[in-house]
C-alpha positions as CSV (number, residue, x, y, z in Angstrom):
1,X,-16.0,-26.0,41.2
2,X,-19.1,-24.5,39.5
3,X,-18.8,-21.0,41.8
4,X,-18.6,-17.9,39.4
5,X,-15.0,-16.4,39.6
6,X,-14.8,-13.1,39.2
7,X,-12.6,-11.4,36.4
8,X,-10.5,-9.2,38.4
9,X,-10.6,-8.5,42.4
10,X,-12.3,-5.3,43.4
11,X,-10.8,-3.2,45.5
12,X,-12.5,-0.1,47.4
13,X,-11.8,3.6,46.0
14,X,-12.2,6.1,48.0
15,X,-14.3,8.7,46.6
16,X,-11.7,11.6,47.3
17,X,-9.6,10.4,45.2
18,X,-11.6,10.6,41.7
19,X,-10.0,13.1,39.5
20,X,-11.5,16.5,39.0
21,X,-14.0,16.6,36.7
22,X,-12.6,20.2,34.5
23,X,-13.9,21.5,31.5
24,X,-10.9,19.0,29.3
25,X,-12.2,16.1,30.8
26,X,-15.7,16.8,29.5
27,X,-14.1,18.1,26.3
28,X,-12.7,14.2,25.6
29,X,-15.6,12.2,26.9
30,X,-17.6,9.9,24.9
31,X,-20.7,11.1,24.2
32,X,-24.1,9.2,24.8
33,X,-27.6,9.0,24.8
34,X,-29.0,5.9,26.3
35,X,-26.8,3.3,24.7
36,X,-26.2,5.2,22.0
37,X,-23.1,6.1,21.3
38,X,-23.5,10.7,19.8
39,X,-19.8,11.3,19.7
40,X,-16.1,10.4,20.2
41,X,-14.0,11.8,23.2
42,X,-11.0,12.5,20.4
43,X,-9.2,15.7,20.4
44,X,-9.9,17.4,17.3
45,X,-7.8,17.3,14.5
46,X,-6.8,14.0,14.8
47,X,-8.8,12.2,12.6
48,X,-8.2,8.7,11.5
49,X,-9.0,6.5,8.8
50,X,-9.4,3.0,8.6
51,X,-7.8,0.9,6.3
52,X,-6.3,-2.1,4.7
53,X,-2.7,-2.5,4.3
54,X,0.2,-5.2,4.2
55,X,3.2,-5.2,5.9
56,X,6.1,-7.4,6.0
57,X,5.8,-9.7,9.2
58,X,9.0,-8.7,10.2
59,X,7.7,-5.2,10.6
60,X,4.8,-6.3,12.2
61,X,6.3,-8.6,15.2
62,X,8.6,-6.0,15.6
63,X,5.9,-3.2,16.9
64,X,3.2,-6.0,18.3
65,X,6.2,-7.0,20.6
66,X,6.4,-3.5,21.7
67,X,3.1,-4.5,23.6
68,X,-0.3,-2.2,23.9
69,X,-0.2,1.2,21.9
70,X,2.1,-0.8,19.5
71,X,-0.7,0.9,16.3
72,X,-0.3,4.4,17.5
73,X,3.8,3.6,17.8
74,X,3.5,2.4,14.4
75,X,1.7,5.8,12.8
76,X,4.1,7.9,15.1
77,X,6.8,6.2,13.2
78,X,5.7,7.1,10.2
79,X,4.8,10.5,10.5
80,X,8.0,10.9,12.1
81,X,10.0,9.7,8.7
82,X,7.6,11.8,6.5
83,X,9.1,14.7,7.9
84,X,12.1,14.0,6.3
85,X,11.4,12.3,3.3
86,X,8.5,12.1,0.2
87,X,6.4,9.7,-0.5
88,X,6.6,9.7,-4.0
């Protein structure tokens, strides 16, 4: 009853099939030294800010129940109406 479980099964992967490792890959690979974490694998111009904002929870349980991603699905959305309207 006290045995340590493990998380998720491991499974064998055969070398072979490991994807090749091209110049892109290395182009959006985190970055370390050590621990330390020297730079983000993001393509460039996509920067991001963070920030605080309220939403209607309507809104909200709407694109959570759209599962993982559901942020980026979010922003996409809004870009996406930008394009045909103004802000202001």
């Amino acid at each position: 009853m006290n045995a340590n479980k493990r998380g998720t099964p491991t499974t064998w992967t055969d070398p072979d099939d490991a994807p090749a490792l091209t110049d892109e890959f290395f182009e959006q690979a985190d970055e370390y030294v050590g621990d330390r974490l020297i730079r983000r694998g993001r393509p460039m111009g996509s920067h991001k800010t963070a920030t605080t904002i309220r939403f209607d929870d309507e809104v909200l349980d709407a694109f959570k129940a759209t599962g993982k991603g559901w942020q980026t699905r979010m922003n996409a959305a809004l870009k996406d109406w930008l394009k045909s309207h103004s802000p202001m």
